[in-house]
Biotite code that builds the C-alpha atoms (Angstrom):
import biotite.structure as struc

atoms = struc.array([
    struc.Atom([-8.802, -59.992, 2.132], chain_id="A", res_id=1, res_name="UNK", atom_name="CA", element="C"),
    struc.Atom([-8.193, -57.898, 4.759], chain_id="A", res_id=2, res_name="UNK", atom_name="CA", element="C"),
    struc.Atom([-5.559, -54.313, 4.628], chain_id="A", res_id=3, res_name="UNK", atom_name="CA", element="C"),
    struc.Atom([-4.695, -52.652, 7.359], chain_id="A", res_id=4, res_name="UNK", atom_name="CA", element="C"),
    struc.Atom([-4.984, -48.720, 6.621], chain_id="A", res_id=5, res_name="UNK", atom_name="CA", element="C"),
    struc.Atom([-2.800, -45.819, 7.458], chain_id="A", res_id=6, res_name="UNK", atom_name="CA", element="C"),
    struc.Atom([-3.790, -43.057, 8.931], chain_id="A", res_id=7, res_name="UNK", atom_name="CA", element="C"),
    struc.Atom([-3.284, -39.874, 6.578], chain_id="A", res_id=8, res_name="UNK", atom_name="CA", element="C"),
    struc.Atom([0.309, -38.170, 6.930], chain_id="A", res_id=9, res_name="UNK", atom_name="CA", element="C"),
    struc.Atom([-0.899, -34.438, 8.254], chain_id="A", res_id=10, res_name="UNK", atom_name="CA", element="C"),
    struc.Atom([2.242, -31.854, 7.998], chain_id="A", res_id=11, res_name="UNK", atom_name="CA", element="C"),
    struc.Atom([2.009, -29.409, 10.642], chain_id="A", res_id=12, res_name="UNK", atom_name="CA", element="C"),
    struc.Atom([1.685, -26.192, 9.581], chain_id="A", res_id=13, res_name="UNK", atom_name="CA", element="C"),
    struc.Atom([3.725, -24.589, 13.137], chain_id="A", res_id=14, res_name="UNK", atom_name="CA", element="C"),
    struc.Atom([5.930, -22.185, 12.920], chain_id="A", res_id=15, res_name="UNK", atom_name="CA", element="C"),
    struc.Atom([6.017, -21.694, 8.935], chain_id="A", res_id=16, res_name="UNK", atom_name="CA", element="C"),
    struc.Atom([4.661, -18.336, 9.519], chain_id="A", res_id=17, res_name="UNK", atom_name="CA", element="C"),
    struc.Atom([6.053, -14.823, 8.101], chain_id="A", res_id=18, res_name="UNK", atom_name="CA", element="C"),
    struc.Atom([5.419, -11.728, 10.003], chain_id="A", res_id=19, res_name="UNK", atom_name="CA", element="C"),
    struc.Atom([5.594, -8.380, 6.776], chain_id="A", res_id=20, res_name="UNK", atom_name="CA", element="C"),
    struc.Atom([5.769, -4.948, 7.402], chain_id="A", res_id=21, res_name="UNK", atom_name="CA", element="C"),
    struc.Atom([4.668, -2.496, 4.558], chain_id="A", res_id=22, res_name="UNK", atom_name="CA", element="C"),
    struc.Atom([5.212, 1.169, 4.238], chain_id="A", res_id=23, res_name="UNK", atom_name="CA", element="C"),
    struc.Atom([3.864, 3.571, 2.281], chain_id="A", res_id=24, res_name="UNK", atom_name="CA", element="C"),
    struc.Atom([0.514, 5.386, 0.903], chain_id="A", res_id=25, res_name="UNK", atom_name="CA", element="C"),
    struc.Atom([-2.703, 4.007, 1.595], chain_id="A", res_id=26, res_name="UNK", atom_name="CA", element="C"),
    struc.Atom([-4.381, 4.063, -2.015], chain_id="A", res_id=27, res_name="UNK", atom_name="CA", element="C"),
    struc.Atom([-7.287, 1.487, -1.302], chain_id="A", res_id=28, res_name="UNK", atom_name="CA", element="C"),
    struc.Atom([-8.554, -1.560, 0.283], chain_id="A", res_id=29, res_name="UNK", atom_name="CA", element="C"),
    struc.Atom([-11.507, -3.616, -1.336], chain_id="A", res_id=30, res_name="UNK", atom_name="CA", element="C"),
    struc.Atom([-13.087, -6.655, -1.875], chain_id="A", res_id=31, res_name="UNK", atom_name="CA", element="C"),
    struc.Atom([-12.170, -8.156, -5.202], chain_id="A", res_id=32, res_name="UNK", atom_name="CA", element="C"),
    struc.Atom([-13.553, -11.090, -6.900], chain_id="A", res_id=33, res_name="UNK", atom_name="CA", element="C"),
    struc.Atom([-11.253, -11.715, -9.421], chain_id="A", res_id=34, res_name="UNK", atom_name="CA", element="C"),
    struc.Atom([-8.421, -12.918, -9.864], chain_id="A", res_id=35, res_name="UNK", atom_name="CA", element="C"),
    struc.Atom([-8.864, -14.072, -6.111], chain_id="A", res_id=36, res_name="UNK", atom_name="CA", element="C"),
    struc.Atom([-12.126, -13.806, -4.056], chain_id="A", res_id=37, res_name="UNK", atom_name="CA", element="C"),
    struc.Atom([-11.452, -11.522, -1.514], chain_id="A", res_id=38, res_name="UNK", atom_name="CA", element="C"),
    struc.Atom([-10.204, -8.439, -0.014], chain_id="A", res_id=39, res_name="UNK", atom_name="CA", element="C"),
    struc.Atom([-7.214, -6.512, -1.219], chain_id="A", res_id=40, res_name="UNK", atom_name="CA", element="C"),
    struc.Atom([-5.016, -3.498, -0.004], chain_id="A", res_id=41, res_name="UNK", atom_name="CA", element="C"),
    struc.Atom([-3.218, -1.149, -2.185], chain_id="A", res_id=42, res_name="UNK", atom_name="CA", element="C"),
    struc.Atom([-0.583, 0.952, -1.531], chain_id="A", res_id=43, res_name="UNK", atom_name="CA", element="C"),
    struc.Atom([2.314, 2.959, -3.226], chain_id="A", res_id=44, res_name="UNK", atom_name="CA", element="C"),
    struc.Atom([5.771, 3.008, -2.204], chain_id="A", res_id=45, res_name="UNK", atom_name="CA", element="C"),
    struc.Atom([9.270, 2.503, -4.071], chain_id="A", res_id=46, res_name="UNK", atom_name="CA", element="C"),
    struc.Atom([7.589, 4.620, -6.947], chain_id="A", res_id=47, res_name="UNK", atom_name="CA", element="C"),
    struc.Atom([5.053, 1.297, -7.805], chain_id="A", res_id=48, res_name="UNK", atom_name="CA", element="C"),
    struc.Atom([1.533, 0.425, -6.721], chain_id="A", res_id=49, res_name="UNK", atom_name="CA", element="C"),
    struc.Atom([1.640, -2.641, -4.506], chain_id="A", res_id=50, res_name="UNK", atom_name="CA", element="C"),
    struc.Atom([-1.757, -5.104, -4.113], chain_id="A", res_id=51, res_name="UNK", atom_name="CA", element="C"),
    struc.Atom([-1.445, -7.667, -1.403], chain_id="A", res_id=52, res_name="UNK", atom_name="CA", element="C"),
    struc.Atom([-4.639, -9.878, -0.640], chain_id="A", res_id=53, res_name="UNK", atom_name="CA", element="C"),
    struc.Atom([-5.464, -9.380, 3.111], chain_id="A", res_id=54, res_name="UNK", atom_name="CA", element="C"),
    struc.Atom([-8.405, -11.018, 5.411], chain_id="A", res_id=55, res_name="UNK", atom_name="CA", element="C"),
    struc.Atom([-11.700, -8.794, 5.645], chain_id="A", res_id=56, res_name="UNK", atom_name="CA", element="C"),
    struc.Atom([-10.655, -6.934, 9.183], chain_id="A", res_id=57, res_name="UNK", atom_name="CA", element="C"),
    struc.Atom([-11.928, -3.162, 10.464], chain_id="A", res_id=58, res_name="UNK", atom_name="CA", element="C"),
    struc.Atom([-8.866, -1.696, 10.841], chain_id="A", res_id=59, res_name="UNK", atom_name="CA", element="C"),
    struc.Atom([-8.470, 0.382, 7.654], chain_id="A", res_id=60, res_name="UNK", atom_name="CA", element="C"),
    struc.Atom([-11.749, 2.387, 8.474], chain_id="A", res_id=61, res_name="UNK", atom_name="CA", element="C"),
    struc.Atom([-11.042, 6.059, 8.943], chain_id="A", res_id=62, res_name="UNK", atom_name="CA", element="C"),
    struc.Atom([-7.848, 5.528, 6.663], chain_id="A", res_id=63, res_name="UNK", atom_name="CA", element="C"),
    struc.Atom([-7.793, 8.328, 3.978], chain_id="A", res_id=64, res_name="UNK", atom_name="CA", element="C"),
    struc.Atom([-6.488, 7.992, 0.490], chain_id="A", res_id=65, res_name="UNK", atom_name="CA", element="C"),
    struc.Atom([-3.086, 9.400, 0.705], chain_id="A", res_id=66, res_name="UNK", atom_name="CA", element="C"),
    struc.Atom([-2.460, 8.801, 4.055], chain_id="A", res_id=67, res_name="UNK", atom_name="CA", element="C"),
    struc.Atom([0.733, 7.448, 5.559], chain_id="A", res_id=68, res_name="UNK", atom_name="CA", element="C"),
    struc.Atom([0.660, 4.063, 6.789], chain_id="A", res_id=69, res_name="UNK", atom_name="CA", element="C"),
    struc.Atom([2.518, 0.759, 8.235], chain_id="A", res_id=70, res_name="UNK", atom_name="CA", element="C"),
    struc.Atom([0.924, -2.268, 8.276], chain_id="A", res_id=71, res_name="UNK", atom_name="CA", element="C"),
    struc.Atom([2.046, -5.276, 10.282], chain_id="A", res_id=72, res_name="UNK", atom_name="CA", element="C"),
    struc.Atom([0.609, -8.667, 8.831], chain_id="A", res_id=73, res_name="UNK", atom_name="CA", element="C"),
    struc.Atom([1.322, -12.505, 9.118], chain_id="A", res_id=74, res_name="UNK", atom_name="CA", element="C"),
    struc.Atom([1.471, -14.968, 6.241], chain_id="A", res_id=75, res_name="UNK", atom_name="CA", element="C"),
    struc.Atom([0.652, -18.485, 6.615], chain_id="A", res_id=76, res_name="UNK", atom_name="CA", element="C"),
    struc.Atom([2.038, -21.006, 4.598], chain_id="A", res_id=77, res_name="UNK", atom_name="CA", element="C"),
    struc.Atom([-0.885, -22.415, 2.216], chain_id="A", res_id=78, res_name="UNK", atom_name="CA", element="C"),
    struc.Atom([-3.002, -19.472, 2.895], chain_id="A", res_id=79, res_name="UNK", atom_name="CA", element="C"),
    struc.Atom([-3.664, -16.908, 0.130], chain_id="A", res_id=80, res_name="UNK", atom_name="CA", element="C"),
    struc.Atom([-4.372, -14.148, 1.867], chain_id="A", res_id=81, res_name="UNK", atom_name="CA", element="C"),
    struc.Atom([-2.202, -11.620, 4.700], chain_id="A", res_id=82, res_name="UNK", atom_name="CA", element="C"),
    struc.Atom([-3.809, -11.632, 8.463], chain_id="A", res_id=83, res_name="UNK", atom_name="CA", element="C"),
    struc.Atom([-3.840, -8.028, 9.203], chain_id="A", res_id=84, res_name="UNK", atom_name="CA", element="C"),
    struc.Atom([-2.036, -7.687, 12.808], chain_id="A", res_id=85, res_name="UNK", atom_name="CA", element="C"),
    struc.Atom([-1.857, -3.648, 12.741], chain_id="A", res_id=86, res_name="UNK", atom_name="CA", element="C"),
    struc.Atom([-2.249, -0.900, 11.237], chain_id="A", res_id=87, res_name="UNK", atom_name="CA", element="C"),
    struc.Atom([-0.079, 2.484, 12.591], chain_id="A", res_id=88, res_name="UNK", atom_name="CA", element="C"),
    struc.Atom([-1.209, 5.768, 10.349], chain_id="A", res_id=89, res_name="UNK", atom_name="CA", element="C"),
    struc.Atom([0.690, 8.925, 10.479], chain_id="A", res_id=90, res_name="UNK", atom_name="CA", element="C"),
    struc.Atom([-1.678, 11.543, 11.955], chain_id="A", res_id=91, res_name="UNK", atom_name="CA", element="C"),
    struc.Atom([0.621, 14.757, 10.165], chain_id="A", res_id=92, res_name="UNK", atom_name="CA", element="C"),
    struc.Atom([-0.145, 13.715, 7.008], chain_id="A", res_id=93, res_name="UNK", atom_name="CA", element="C"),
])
């Protein structure tokens, strides 16, 4: 007996992205391998300490712990992790 087969249904993932922007005070950004393997970024602002899981990028080197920063980052829908688009530190600080 013979079936002709479907191919697999793909959804297309286009356009179901989020651009973020966070504010506040760099505390941290390391690789963590639990609860999540990978790398995380931790700042303070609204009076709380924020974690959000970003991809492993260069452009927190020469960020200091208490500095003043704004980071620009994309989510992807079914992707754990933040895509670091820029990082803008405040030089005063």
């Amino acid at each position: 007996m013979r079936t002709k087969l479907q191919l697999q249904q793909q959804t297309s993932h286009t356009g179901q992205t989020q651009l973020r922007t966070y504010s506040g005070i760099f505390q941290d950004y390391i690789y963590r391998s639990t609860p999540h393997v990978g790398h995380t970024l931790t700042m303070s602002f609204g009076g709380f300490l924020h974690s959000i899981p970003v991809n492993n990028t260069h452009l927190f080197q020469g960020i200091k712990k208490g500095q003043f920063i704004e980071v620009d980052t994309e989510v992807t829908v079914g992707i754990y992790s933040e895509l670091v688009k820029r990082v803008r530190a405040d030089e005063t600080a």
